[in-house]
ChimeraX commands (.cxc) that place a marker at each C-alpha (Angstrom):
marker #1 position -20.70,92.36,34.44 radius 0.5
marker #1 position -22.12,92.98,38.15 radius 0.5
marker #1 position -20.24,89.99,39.43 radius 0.5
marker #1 position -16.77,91.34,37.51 radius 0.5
marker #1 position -17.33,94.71,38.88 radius 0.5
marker #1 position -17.41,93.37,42.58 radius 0.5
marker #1 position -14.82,90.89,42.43 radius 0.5
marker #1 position -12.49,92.84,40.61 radius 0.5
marker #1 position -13.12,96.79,41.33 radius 0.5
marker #1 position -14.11,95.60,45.09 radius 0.5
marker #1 position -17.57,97.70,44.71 radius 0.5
marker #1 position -20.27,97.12,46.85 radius 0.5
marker #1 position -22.88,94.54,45.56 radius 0.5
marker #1 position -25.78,96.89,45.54 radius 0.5
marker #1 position -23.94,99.48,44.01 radius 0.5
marker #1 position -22.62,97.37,41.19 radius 0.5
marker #1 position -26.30,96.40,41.09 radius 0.5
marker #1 position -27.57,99.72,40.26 radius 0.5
marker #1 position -24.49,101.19,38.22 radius 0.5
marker #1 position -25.67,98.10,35.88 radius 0.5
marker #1 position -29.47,98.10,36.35 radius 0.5
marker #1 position -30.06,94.97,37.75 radius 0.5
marker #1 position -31.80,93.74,41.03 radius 0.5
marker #1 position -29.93,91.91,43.74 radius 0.5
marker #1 position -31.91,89.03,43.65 radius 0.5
marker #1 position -30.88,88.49,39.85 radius 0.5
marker #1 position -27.07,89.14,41.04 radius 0.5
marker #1 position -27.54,86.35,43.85 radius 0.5
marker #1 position -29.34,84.08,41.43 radius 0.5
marker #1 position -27.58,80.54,40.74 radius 0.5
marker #1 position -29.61,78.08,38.33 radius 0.5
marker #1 position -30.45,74.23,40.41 radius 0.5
marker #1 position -29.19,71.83,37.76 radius 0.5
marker #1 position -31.62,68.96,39.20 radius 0.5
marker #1 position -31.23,65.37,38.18 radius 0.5
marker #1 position -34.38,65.44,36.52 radius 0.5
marker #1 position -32.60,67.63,33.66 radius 0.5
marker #1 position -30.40,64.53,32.92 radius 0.5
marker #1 position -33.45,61.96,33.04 radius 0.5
marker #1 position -35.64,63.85,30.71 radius 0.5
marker #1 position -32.64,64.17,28.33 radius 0.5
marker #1 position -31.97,60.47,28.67 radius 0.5
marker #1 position -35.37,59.88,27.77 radius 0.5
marker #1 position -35.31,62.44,24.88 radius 0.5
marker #1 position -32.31,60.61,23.80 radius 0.5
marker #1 position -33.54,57.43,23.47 radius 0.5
marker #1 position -37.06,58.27,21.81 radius 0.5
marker #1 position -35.20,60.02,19.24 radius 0.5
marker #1 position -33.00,57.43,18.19 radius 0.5
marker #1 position -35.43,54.79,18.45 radius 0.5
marker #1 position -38.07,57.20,16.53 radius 0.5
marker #1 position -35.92,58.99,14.00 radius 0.5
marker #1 position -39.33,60.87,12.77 radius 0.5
marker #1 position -40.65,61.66,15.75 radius 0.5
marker #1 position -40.34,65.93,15.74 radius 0.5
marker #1 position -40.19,67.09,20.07 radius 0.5
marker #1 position -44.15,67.41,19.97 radius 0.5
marker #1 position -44.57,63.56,19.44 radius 0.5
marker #1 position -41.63,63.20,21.82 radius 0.5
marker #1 position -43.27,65.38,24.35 radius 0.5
marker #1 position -46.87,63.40,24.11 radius 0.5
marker #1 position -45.14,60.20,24.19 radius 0.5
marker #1 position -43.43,60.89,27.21 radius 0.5
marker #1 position -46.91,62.43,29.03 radius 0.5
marker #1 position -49.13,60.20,28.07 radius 0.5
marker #1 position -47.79,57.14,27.83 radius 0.5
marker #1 position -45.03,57.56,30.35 radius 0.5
marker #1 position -47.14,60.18,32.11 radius 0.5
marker #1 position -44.12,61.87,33.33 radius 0.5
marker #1 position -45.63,65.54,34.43 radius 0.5
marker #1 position -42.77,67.68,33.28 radius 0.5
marker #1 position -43.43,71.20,31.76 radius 0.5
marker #1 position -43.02,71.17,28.27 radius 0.5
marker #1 position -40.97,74.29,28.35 radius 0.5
marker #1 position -38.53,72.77,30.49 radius 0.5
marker #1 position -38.40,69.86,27.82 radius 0.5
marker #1 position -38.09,71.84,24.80 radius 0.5
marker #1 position -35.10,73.60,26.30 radius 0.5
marker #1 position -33.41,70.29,27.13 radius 0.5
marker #1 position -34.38,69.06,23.56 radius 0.5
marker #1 position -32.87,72.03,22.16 radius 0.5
marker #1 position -29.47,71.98,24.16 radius 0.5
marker #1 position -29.38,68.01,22.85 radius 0.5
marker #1 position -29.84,69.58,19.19 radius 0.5
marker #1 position -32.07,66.88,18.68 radius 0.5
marker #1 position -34.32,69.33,16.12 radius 0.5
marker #1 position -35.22,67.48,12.63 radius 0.5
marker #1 position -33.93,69.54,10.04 radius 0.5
marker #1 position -37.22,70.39,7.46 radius 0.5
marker #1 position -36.89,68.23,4.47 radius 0.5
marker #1 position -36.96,70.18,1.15 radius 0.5
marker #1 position -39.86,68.73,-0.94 radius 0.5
marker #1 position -38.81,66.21,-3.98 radius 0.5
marker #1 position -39.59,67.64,-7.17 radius 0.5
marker #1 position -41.63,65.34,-9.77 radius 0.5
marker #1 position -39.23,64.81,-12.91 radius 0.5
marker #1 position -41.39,65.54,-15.71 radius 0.5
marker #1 position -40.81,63.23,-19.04 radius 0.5
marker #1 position -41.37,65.60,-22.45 radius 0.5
marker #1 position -44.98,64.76,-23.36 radius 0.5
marker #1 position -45.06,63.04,-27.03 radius 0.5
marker #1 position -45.87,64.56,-29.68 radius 0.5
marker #1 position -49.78,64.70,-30.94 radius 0.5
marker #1 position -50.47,61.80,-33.42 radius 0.5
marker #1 position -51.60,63.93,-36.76 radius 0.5
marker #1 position -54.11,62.16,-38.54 radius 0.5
marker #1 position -53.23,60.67,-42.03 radius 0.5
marker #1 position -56.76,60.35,-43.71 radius 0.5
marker #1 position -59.98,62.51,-43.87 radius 0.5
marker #1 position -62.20,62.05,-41.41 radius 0.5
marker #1 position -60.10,60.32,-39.06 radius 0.5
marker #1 position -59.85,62.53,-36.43 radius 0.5
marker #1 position -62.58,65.20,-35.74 radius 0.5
marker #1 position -63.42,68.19,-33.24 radius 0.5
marker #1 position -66.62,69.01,-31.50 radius 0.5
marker #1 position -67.76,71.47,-29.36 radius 0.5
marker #1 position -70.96,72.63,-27.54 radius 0.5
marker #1 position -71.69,76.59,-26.83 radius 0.5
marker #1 position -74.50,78.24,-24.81 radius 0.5
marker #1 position -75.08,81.67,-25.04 radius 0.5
marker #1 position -78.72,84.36,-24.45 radius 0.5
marker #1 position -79.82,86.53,-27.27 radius 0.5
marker #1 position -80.60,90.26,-26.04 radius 0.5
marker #1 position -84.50,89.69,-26.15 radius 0.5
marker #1 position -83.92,86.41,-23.02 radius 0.5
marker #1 position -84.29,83.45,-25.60 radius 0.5
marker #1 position -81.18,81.55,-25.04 radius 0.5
marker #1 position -79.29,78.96,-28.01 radius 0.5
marker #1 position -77.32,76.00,-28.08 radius 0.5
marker #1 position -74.53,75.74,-30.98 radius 0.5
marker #1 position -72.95,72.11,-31.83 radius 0.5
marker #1 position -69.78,72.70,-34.06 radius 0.5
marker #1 position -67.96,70.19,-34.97 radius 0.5
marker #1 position -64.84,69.85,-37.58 radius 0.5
marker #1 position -62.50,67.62,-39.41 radius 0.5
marker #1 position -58.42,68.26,-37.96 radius 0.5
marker #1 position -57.14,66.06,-40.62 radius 0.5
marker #1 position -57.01,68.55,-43.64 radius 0.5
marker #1 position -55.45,71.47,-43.99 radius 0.5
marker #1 position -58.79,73.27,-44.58 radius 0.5
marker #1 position -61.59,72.34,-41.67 radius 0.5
marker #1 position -65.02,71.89,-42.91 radius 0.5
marker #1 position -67.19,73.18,-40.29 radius 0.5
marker #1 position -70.17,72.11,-39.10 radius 0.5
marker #1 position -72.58,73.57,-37.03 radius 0.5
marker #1 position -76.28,72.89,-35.49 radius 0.5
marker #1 position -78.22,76.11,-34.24 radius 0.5
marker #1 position -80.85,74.57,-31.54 radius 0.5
marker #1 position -83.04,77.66,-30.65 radius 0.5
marker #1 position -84.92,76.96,-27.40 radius 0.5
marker #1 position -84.69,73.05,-27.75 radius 0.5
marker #1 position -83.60,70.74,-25.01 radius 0.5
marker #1 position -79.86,69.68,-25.07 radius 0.5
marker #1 position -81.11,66.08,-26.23 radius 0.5
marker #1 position -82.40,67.60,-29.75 radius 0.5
marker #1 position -79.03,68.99,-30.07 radius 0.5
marker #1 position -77.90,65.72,-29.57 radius 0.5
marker #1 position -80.22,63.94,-32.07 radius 0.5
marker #1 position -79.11,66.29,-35.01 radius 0.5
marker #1 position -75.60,65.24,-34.54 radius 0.5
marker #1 position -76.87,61.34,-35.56 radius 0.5
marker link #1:1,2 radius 0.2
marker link #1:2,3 radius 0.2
marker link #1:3,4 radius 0.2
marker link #1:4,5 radius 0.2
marker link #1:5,6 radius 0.2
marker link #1:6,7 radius 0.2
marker link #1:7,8 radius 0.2
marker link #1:8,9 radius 0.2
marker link #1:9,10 radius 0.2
marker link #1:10,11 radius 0.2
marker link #1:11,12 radius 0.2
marker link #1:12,13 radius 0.2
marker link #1:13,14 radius 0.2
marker link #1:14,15 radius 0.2
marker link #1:15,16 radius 0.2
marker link #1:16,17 radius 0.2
marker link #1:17,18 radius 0.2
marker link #1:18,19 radius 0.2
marker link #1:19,20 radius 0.2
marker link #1:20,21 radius 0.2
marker link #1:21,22 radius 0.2
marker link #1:22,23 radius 0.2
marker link #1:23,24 radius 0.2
marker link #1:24,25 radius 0.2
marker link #1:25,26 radius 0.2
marker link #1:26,27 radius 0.2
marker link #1:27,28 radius 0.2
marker link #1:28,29 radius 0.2
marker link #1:29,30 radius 0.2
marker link #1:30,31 radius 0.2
marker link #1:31,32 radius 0.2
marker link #1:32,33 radius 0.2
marker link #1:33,34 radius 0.2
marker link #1:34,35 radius 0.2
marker link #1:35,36 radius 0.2
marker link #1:36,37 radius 0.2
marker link #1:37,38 radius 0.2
marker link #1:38,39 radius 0.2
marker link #1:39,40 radius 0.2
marker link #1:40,41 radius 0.2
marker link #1:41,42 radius 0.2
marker link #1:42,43 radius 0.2
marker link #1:43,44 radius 0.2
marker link #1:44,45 radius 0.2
marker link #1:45,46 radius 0.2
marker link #1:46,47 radius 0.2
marker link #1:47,48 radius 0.2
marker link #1:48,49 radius 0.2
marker link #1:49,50 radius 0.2
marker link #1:50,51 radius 0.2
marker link #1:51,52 radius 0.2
marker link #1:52,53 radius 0.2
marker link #1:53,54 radius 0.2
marker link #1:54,55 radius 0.2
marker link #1:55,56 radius 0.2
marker link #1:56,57 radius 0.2
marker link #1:57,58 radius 0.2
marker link #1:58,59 radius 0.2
marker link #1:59,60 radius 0.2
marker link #1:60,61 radius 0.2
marker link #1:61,62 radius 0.2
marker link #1:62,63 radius 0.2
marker link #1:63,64 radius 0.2
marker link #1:64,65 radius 0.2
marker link #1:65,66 radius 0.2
marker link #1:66,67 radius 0.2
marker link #1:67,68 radius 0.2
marker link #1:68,69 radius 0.2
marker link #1:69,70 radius 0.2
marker link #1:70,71 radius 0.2
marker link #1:71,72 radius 0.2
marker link #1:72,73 radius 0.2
marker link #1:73,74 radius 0.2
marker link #1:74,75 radius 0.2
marker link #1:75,76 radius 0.2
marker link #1:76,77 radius 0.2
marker link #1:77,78 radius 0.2
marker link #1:78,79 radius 0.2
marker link #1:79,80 radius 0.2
marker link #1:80,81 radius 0.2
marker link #1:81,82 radius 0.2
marker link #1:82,83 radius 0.2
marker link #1:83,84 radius 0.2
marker link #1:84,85 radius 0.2
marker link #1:85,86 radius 0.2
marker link #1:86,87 radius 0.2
marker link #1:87,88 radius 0.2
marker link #1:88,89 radius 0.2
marker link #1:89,90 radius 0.2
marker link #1:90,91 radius 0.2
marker link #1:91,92 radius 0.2
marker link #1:92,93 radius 0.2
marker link #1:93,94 radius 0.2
marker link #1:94,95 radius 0.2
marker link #1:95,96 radius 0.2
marker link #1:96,97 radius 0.2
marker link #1:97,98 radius 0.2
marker link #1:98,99 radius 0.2
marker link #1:99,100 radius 0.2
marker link #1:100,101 radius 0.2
marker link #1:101,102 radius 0.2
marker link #1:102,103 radius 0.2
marker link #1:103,104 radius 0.2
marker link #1:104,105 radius 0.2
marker link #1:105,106 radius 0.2
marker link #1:106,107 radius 0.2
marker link #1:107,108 radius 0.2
marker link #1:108,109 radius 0.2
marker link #1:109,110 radius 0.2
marker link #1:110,111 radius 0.2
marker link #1:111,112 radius 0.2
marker link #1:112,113 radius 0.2
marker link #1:113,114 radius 0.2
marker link #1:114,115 radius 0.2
marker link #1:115,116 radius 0.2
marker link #1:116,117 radius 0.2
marker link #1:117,118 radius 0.2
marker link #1:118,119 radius 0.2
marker link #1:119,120 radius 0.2
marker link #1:120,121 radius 0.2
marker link #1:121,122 radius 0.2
marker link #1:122,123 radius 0.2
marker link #1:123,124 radius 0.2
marker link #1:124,125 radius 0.2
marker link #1:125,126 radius 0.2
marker link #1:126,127 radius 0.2
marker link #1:127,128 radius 0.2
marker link #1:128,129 radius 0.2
marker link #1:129,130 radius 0.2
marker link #1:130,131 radius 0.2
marker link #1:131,132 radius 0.2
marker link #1:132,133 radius 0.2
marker link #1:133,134 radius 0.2
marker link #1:134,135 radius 0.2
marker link #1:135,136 radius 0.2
marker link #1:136,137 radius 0.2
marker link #1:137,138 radius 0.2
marker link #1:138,139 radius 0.2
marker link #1:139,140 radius 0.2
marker link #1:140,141 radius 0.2
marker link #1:141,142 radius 0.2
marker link #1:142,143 radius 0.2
marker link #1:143,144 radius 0.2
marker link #1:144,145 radius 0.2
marker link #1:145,146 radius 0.2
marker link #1:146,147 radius 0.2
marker link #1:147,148 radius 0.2
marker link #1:148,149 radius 0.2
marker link #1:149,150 radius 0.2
marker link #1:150,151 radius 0.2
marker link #1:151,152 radius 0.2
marker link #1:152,153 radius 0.2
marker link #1:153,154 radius 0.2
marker link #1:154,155 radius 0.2
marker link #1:155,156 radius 0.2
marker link #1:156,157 radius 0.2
marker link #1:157,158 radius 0.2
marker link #1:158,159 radius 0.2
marker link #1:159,160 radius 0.2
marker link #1:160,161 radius 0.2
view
């Protein structure tokens, strides 16, 4: 807007300068378009289509370490950008769930049958073990449970034989 105002209003350069808030140096400023630019893009270029995966950090490491070109990583990102070399972010697949099958119901007693083991602490500290254990294959469970009261877990186990 500085350079419009002095070629076209004929103001003087540090009064555009001010009028706009910039410093002269900024006005005077032209960016060096050096030949590097065009050899790190070439480079960028040809890792990406050789590497398809390869995001600009593996780019970037490739070409300092194994190149060991000693370009600023800044000045590579912005010539990777400009290329619009970026890999999109892949959405993740989704696992297709099949419906589970249905539970096989049991056609004859004692078939199929249920346990379960229970700890619990009585309010005066002793603590008790319950084993129950039940038919699914009628309509009507017949339970059946073992109270071990302070007995190792392998007593529980024998009264189940």
């Amino acid at each position: 807007m500085a350079q419009r105002a002095v070629q076209d209003k004929g103001t003087a350069v540090r009064v555009a300068c001010a009028a706009f808030g910039i410093s002269e140096t900024c006005y005077r400023y032209q960016a060096k378009q050096s030949a590097e630019n065009v050899e790190i893009a070439d480079h960028l270029i040809r890792l990406t289509h050789n590497q398809r995966n390869w995001g600009f950090g593996l780019c970037f490491l490739y070409l300092r370490n194994v190149k060991g070109y000693r370009w600023n990583h800044k000045r590579v990102y912005r010539i990777y950008r400009e290329l619009e070399l970026n890999l999109r972010i892949k959405p993740k697949k989704r696992i297709v769930r099949e419906k589970p099958e249905p539970l096989a119901v049991p056609q004859a007693i004692n078939q199929c049958w249920s346990m379960d083991f229970m700890h619990d602490q009585l309010a005066d500290g002793r603590s008790f073990r319950l084993f129950n254990s039940s038919t699914t294959s009628t309509a009507k469970p017949w339970p059946w449970t073992s109270i071990c009261l302070c007995r190792p877990s392998a007593w529980c186990g024998r009264s189940i034989k």
